[in-house]
TORKOL-4160 file (C-alpha; in steps of 0.2 Angstrom, whole numbers, padded with zeros to 4 digits, m for minus):
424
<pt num="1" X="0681" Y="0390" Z="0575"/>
<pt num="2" X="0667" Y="0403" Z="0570"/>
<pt num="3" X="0674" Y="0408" Z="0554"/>
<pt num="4" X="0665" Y="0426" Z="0557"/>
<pt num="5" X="0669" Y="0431" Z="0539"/>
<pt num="6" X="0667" Y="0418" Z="0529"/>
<pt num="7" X="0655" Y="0418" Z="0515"/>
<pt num="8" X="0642" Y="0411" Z="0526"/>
<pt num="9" X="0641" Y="0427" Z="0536"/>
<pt num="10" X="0635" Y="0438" Z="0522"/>
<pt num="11" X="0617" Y="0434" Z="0521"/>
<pt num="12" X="0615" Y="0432" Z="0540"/>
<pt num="13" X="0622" Y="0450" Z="0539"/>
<pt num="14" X="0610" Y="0455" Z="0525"/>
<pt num="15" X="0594" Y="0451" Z="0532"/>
<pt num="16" X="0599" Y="0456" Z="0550"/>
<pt num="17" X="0608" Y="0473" Z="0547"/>
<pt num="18" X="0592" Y="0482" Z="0546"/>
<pt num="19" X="0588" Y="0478" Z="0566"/>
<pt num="20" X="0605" Y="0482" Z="0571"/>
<pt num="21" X="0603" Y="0501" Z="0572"/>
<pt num="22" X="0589" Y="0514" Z="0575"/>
<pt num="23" X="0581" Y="0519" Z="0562"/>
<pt num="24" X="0585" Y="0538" Z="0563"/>
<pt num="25" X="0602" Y="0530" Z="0558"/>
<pt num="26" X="0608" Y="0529" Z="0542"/>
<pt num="27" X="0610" Y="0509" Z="0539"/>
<pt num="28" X="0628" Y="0505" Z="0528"/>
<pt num="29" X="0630" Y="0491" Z="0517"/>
<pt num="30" X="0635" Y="0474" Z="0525"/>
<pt num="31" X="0652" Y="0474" Z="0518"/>
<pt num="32" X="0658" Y="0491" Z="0523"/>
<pt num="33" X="0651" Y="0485" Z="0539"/>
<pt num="34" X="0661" Y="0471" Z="0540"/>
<pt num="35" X="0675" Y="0479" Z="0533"/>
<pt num="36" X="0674" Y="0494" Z="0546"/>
<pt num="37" X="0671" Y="0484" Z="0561"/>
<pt num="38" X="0679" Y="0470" Z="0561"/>
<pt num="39" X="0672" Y="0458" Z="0571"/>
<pt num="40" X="0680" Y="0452" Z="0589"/>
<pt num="41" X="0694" Y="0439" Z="0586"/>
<pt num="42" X="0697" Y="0435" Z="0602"/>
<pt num="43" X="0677" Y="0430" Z="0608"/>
<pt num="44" X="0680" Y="0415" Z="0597"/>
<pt num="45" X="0691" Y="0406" Z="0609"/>
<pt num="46" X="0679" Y="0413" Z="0623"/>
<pt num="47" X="0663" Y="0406" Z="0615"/>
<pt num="48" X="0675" Y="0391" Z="0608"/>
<pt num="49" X="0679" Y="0385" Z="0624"/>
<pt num="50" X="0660" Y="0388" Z="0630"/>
<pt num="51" X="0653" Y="0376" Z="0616"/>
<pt num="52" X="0668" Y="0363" Z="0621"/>
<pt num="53" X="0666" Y="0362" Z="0640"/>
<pt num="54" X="0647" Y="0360" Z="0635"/>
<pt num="55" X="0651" Y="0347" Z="0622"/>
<pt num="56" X="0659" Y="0336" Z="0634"/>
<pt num="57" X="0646" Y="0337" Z="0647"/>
<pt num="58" X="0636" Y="0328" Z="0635"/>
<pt num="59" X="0627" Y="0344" Z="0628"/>
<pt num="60" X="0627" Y="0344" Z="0608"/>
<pt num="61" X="0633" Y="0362" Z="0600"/>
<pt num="62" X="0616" Y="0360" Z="0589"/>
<pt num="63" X="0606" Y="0365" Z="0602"/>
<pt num="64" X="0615" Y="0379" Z="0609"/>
<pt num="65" X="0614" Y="0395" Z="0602"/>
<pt num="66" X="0625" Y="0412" Z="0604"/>
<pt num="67" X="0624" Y="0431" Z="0597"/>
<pt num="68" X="0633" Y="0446" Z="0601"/>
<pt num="69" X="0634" Y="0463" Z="0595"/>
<pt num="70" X="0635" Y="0481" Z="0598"/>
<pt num="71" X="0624" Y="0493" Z="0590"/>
<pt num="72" X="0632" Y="0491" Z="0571"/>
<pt num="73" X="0644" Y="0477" Z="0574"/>
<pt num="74" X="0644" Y="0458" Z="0574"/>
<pt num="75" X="0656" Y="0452" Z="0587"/>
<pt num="76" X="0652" Y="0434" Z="0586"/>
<pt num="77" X="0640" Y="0421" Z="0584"/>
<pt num="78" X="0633" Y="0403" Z="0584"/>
<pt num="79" X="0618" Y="0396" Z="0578"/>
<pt num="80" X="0611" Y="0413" Z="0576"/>
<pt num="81" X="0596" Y="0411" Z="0565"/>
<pt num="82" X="0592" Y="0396" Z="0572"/>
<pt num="83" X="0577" Y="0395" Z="0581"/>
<pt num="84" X="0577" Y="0386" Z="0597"/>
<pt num="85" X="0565" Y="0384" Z="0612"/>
<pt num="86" X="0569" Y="0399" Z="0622"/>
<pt num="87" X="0557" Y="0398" Z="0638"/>
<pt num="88" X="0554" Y="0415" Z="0644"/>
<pt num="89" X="0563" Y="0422" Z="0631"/>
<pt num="90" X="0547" Y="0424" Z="0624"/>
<pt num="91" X="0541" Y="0435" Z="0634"/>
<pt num="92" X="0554" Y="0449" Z="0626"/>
<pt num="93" X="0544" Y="0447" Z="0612"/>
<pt num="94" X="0526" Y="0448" Z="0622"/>
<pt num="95" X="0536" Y="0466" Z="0629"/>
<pt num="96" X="0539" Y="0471" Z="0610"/>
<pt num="97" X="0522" Y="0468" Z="0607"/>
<pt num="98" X="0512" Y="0476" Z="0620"/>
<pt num="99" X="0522" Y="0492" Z="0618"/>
<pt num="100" X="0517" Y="0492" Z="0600"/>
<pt num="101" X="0499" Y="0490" Z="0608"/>
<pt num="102" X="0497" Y="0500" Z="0625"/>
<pt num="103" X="0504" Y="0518" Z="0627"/>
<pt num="104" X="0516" Y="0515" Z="0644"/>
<pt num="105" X="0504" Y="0525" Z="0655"/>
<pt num="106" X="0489" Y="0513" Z="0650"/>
<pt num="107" X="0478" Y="0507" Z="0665"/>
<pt num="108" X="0465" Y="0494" Z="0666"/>
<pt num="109" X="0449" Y="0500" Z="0673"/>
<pt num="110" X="0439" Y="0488" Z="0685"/>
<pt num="111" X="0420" Y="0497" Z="0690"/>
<pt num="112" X="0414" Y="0493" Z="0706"/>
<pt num="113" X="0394" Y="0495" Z="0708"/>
<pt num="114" X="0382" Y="0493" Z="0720"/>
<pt num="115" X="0361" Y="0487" Z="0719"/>
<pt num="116" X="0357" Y="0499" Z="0732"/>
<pt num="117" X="0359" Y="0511" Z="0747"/>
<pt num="118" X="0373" Y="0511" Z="0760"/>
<pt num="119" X="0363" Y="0512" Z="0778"/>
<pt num="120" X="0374" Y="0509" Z="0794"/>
<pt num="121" X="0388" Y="0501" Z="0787"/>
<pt num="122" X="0377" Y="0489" Z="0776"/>
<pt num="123" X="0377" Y="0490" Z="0758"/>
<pt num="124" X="0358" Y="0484" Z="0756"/>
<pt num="125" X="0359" Y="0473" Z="0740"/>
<pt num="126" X="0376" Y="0467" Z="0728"/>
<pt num="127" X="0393" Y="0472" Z="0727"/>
<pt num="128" X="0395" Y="0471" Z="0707"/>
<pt num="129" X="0414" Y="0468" Z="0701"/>
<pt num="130" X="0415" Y="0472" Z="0685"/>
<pt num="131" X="0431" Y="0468" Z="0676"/>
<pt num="132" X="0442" Y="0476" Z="0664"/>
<pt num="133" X="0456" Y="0463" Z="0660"/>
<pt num="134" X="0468" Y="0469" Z="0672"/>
<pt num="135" X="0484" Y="0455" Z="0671"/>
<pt num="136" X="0488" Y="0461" Z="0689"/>
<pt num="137" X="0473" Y="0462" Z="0701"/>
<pt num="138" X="0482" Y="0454" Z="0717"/>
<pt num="139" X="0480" Y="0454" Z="0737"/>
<pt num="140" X="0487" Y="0470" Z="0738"/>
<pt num="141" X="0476" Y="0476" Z="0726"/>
<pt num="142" X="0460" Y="0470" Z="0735"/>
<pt num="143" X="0465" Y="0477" Z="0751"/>
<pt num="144" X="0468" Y="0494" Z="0744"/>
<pt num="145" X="0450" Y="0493" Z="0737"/>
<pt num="146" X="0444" Y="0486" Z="0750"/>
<pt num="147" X="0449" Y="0502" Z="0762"/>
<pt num="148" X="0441" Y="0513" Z="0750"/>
<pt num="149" X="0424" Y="0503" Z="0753"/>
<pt num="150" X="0426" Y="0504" Z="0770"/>
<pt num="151" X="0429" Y="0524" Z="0768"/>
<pt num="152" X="0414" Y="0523" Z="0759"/>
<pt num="153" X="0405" Y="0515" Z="0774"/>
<pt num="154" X="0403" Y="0497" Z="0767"/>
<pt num="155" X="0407" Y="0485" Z="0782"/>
<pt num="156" X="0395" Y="0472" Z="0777"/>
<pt num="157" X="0385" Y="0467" Z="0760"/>
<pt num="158" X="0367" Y="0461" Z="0762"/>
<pt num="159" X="0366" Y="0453" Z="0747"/>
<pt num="160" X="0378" Y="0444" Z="0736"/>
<pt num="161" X="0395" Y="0448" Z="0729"/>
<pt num="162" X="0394" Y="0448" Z="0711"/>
<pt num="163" X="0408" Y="0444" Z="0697"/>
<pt num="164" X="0405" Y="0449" Z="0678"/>
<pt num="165" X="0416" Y="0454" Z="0664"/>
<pt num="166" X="0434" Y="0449" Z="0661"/>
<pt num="167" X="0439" Y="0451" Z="0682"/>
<pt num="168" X="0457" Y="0441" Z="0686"/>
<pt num="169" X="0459" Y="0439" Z="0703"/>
<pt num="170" X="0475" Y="0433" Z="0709"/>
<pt num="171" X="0479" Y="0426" Z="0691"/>
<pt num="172" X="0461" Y="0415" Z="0693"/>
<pt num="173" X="0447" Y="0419" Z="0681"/>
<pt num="174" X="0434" Y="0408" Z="0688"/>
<pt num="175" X="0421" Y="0418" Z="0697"/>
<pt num="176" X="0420" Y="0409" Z="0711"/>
<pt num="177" X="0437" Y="0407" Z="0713"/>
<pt num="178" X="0442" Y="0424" Z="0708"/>
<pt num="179" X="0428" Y="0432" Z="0720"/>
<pt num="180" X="0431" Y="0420" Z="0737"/>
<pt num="181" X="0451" Y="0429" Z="0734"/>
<pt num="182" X="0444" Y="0445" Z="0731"/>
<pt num="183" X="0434" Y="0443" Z="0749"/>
<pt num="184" X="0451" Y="0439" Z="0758"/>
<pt num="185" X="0457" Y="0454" Z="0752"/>
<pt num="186" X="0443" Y="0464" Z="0757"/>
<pt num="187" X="0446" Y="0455" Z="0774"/>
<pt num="188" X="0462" Y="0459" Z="0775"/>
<pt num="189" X="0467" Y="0442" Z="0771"/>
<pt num="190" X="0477" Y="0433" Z="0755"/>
<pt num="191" X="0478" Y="0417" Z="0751"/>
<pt num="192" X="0498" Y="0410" Z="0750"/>
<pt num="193" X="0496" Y="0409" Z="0732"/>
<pt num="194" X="0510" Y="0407" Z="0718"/>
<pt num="195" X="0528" Y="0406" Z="0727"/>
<pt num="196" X="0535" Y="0413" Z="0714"/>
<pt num="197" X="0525" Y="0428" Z="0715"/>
<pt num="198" X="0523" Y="0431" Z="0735"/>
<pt num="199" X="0527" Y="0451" Z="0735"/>
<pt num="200" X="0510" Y="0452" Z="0724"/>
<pt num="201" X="0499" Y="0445" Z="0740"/>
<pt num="202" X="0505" Y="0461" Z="0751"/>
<pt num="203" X="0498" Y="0478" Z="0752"/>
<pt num="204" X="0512" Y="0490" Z="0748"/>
<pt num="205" X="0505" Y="0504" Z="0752"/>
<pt num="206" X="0501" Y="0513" Z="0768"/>
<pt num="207" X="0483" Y="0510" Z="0768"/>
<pt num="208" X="0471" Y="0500" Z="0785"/>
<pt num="209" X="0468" Y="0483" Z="0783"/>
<pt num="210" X="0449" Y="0482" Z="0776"/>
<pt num="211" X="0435" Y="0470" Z="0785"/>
<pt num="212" X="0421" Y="0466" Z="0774"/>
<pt num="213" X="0407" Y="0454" Z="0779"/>
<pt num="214" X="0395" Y="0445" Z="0766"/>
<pt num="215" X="0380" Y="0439" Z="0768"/>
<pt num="216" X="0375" Y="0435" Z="0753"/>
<pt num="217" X="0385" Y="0422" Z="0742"/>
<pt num="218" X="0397" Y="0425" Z="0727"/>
<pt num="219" X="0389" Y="0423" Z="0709"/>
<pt num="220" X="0393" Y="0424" Z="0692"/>
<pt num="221" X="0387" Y="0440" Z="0683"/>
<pt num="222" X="0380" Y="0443" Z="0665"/>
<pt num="223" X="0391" Y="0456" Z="0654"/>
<pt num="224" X="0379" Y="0469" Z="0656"/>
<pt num="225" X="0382" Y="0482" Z="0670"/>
<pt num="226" X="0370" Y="0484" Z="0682"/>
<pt num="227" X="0370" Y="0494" Z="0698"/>
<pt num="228" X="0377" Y="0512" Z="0701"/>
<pt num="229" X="0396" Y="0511" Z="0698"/>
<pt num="230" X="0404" Y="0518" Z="0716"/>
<pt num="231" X="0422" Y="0517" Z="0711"/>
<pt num="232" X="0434" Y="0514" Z="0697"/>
<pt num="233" X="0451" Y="0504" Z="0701"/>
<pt num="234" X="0464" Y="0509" Z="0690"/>
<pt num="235" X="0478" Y="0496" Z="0688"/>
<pt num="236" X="0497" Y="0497" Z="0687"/>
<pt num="237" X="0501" Y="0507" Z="0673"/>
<pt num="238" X="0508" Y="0496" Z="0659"/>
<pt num="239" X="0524" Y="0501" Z="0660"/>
<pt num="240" X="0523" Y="0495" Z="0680"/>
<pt num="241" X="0513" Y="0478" Z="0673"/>
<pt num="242" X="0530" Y="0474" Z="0660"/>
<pt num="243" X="0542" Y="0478" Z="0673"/>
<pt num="244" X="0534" Y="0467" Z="0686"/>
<pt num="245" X="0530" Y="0453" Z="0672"/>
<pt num="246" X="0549" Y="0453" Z="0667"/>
<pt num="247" X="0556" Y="0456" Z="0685"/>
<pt num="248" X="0547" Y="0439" Z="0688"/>
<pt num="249" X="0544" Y="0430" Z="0672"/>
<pt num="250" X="0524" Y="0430" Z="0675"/>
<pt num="251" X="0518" Y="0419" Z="0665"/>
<pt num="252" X="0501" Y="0422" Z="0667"/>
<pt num="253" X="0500" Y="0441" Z="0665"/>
<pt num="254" X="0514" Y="0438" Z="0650"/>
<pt num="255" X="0501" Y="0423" Z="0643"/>
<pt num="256" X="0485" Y="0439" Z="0647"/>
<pt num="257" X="0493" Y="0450" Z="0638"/>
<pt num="258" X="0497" Y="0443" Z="0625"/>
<pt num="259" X="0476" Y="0434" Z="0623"/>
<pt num="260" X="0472" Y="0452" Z="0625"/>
<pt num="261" X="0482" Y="0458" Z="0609"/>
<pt num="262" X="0475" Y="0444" Z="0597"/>
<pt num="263" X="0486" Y="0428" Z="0601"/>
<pt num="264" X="0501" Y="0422" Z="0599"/>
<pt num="265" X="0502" Y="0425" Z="0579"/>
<pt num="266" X="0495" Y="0443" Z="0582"/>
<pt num="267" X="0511" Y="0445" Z="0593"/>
<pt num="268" X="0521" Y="0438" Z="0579"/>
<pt num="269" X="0514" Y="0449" Z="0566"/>
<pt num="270" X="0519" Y="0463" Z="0577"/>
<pt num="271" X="0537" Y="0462" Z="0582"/>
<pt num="272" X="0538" Y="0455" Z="0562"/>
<pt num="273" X="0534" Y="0473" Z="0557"/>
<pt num="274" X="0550" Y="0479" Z="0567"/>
<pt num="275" X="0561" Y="0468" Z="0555"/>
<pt num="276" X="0563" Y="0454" Z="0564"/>
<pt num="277" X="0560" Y="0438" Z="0555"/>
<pt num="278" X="0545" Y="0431" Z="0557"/>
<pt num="279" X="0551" Y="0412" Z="0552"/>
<pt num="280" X="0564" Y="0416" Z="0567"/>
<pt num="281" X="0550" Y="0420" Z="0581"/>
<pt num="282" X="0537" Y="0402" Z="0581"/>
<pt num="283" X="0526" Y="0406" Z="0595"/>
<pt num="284" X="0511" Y="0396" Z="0602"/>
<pt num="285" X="0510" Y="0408" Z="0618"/>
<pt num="286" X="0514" Y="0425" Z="0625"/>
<pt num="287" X="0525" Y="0416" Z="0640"/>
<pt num="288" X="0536" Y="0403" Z="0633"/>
<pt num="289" X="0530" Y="0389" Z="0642"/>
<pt num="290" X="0531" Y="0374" Z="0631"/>
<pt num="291" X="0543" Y="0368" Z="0620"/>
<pt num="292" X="0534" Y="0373" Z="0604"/>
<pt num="293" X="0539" Y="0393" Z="0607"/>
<pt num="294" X="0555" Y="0396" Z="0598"/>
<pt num="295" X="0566" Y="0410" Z="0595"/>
<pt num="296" X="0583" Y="0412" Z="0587"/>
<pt num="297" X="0596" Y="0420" Z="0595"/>
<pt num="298" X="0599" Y="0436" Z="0583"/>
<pt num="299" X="0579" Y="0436" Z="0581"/>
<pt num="300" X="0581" Y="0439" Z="0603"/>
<pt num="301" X="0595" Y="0454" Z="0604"/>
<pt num="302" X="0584" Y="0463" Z="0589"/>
<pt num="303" X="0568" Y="0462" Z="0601"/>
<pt num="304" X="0578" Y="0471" Z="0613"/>
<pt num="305" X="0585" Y="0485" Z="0601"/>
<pt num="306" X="0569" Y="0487" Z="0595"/>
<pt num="307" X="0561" Y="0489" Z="0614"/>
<pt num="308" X="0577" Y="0502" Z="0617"/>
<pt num="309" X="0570" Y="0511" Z="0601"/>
<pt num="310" X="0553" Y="0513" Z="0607"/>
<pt num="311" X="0557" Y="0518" Z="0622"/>
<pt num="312" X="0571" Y="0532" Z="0619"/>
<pt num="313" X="0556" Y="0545" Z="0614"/>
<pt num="314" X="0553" Y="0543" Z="0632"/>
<pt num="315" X="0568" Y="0543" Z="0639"/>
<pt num="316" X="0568" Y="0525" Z="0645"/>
<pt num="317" X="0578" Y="0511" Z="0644"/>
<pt num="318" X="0575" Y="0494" Z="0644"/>
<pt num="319" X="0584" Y="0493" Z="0662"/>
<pt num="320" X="0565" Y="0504" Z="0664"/>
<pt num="321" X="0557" Y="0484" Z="0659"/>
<pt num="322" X="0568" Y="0471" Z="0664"/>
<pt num="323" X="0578" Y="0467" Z="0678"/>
<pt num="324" X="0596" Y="0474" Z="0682"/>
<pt num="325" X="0611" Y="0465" Z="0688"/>
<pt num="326" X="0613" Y="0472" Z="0706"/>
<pt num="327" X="0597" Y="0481" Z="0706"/>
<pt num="328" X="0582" Y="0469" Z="0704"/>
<pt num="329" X="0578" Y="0453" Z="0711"/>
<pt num="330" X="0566" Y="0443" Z="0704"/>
<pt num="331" X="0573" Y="0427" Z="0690"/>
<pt num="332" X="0590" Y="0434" Z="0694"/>
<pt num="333" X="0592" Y="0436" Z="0715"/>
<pt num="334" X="0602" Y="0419" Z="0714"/>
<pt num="335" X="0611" Y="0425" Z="0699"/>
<pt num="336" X="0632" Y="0431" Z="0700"/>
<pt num="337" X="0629" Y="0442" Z="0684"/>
<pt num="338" X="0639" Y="0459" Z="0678"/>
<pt num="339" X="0634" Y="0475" Z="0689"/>
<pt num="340" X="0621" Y="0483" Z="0677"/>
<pt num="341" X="0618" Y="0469" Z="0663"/>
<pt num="342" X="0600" Y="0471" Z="0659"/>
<pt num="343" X="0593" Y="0452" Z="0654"/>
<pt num="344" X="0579" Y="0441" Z="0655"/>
<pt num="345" X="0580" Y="0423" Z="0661"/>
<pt num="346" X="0573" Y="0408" Z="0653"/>
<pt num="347" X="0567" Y="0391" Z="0660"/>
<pt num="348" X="0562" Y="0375" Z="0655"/>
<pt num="349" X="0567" Y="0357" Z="0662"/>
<pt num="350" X="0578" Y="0355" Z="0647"/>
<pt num="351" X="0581" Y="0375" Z="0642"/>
<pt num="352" X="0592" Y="0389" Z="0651"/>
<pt num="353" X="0592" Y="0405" Z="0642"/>
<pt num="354" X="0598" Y="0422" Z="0645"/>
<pt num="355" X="0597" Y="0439" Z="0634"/>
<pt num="356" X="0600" Y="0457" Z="0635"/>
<pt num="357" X="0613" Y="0468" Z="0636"/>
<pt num="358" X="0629" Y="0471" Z="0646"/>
<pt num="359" X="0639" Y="0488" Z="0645"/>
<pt num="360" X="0656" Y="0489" Z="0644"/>
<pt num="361" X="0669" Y="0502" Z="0640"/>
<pt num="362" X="0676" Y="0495" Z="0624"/>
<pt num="363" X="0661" Y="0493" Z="0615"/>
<pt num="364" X="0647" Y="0503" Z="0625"/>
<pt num="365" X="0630" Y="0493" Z="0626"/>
<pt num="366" X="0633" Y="0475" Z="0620"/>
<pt num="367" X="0617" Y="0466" Z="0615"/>
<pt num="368" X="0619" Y="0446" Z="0617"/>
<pt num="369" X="0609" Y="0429" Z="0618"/>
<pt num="370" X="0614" Y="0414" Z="0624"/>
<pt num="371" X="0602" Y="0399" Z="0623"/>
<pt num="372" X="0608" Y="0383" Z="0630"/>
<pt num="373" X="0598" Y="0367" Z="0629"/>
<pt num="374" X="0602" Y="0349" Z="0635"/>
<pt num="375" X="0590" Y="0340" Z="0649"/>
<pt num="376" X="0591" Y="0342" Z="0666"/>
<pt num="377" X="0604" Y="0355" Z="0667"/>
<pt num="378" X="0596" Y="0371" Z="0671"/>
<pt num="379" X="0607" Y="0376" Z="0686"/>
<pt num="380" X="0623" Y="0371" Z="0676"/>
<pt num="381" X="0617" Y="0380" Z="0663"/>
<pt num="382" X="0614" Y="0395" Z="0670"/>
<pt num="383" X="0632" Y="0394" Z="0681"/>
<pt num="384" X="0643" Y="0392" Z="0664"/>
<pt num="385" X="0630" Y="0408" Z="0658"/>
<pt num="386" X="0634" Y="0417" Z="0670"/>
<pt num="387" X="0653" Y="0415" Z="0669"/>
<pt num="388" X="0653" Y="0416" Z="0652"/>
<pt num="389" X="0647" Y="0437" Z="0656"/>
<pt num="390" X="0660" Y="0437" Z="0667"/>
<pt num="391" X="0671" Y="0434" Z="0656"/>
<pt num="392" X="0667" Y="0447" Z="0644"/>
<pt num="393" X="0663" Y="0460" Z="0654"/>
<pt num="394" X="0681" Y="0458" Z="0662"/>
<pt num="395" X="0686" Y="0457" Z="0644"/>
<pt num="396" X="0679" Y="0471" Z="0637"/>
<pt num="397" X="0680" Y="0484" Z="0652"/>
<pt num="398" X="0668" Y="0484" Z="0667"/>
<pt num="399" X="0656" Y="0498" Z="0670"/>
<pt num="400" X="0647" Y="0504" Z="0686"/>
<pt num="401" X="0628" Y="0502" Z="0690"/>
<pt num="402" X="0625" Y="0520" Z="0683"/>
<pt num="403" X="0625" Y="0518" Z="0669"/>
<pt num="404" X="0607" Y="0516" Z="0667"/>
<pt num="405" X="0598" Y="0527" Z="0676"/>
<pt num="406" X="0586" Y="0522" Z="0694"/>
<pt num="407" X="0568" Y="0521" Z="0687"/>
<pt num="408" X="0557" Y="0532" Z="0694"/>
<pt num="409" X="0541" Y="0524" Z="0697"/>
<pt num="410" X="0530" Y="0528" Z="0713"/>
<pt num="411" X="0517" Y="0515" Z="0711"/>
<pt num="412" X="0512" Y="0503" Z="0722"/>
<pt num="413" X="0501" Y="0488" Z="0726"/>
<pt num="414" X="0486" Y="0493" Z="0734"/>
<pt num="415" X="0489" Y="0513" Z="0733"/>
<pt num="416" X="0472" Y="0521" Z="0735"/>
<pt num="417" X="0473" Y="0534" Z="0722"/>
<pt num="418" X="0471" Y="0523" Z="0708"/>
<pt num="419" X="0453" Y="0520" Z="0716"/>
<pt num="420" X="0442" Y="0534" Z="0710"/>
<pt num="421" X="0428" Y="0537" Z="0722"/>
<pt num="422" X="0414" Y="0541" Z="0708"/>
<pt num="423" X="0400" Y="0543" Z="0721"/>
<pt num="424" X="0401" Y="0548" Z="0740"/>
């Protein structure tokens, strides 16, 4: 059994009550807490029976990890300050962070330039990309820009096509790599790219295909600008960038971000100074691949609170970030999860994780983790997880998709008014 109120819960409660509400909220002592709110009897034999049917899969308890709570009561737990290798549960963490770094309406700016005049359709000298860091510069993108070129009259470049500064094509930072991808685009062509991430390779937006000739060839720039800057591409404002980063579990944009902010142990520093322990989050990345990136359970359902908190001033929600059950596809289109539980997936060979929270009518919003690990059992994993929310939610009252309310974003891919025409 749990033994929810043994003495063993106390300093789990002491150092974790501080996360548990917002802080406008005056925070009560852990005992009258857990003399108020009892905790939920009756979860023990749900999360009992979890453990066991686990346990005799051949799947040791030690490396399973449980949390529940509402916003001021412990409802159960297991292993809960234990950290484990969550997978793309860090990525929660990577969220956290970059909020505490980017306002939500922060663009990347890439400037493109030119080495000389535009005469019948010929831009006579380089196309100059110069990058700005933007974690989602994809096919779409480039076919956008490159129907603004050919607005501008650019059909073909006589000289080269030139890449300098941080410029991230298609996830690829190598110039050559990054520029032959940005061509395609400005061709009207995209390369099949990640299959995980095949919606980035379309143009959204209503815009012509480009065509785009070069004669030239495509070189690596020096940092310093050069050439008159034509246009500015403005990327997906960030809070587009985190919803498609945890709609998808992009590792490469989550591992961006998080280079961009300082590191791993600068994301760590930051979510640490939200009151989560910093012994419970052992990052070596902003993504989650590799074993080394650890989280604890309660360490998890506090990065969330703390996401709702920062976003509440805004009114958003963290169903405004990551994917909702019956809404979003991404990690979770395969998945038979709650209507309206707002998670994030985890995934590694030997890992299955899920987090978030699932609203109910007994309780209102119920924050949880559940982190399973044992090799070669994803897909069993992720099967008992999602039963397990089942099983709750029928338990503590089910509630309809609206309770979060439909985001209101109008961006897409390739939209051309993120590409400000500087000179005609």
């Amino acid at each position: 059994m749990l033994q929810l109120l043994s003495l063993g819960l106390l300093p789990l409660w002491l150092e974790t009550a501080n996360i548990l509400q917002p802080p406008e909220i005056a925070i009560q002592q852990p005992l009258d807490l857990l003399m108020i709110n009892h905790p939920d009897r009756g979860v023990e034999t749900v999360i009992d029976d979890y453990l066991a049917n686990l346990e005799q899969q051949g799947f040791s308890s030690q490396n399973q990890g449980i949390w529940l709570q509402t916003s001021d009561q412990l409802l159960a737990y297991h292993g809960a300050d234990q950290p484990l290798s969550g997978a793309s549960l860090t990525k929660v963490a990577t969220t956290l962070a970059a909020l505490k770094t980017w306002t939500l309406d922060h663009q990347f700016v890439t400037d493109v330039s030119v080495t000389g005049p535009i005469q019948q359709g010929v831009l006579q000298g380089d196309l100059i990309i110069h990058g700005g860091n933007d974690p989602l510069f994809v096919g779409g993108e480039a076919i956008g820009l490159g129907a603004v070129l050919n607005q501008l009259g650019i059909q073909q470049i006589a000289g080269n096509l030139v890449i300098s500064g941080p410029f991230v094509m298609e996830f690829q930072s190598n110039p050559q790599q990054s520029g032959q991808l940005l061509l395609n685009g400005f061709n009207g062509q995209v390369l099949p790219g990640d299959p995980k991430y095949p919606k980035y390779n379309l143009s959204t937006a209503a815009v012509p295909l480009p065509k785009i000739s070069l004669k030239g060839r495509i070189v690596a720039g020096s940092s310093q600008r050069k050439g008159q800057v034509i246009v500015q591409h403005r990327s997906l404002p960030m809070l587009e960038i985190l919803k498609q980063l945890n709609v998808h579990s992009n590792n490469h944009v989550a591992d961006q971000l998080a280079q961009l902010m300082g590191g791993s142990s600068v994301v760590v520093q930051k979510v640490a100074a939200e009151g989560i322990p910093a012994q419970e989050v052992l990052l070596i990345n902003g993504s989650g691949l590799g074993q080394d990136n650890r989280v604890s359970p309660r360490a998890v359902a506090g990065l969330f609170q703390a996401i709702e908190r920062h976003l509440q001033p805004q009114n958003l929600t963290v169903a405004d970030l990551f994917p909702v059950a019956g809404r979003d596809f991404g990690t979770i289109k395969e998945r038979n999860l709650p209507a309206a539980a707002v998670v994030k997936t985890g995934t590694l060979w030997n890992v299955s994780a899920l987090a978030g929270v699932l609203p109910t009518r007994k309780y209102g919003p119920v924050w949880f983790t559940v982190i399973n690990g044992g090799p070669s059992n994803t897909e069993g994993f992720r099967q008992a997880q999602d039963r397990f929310l089942q099983t709750l939610s029928q338990r503590w009252g089910r509630t309809d998709r609206s309770v979060w309310t439909a985001p209101t974003r109008t961006h897409q891919f390739g939209e051309p008014e993120r590409n400000q025409v500087l000179k005609p």
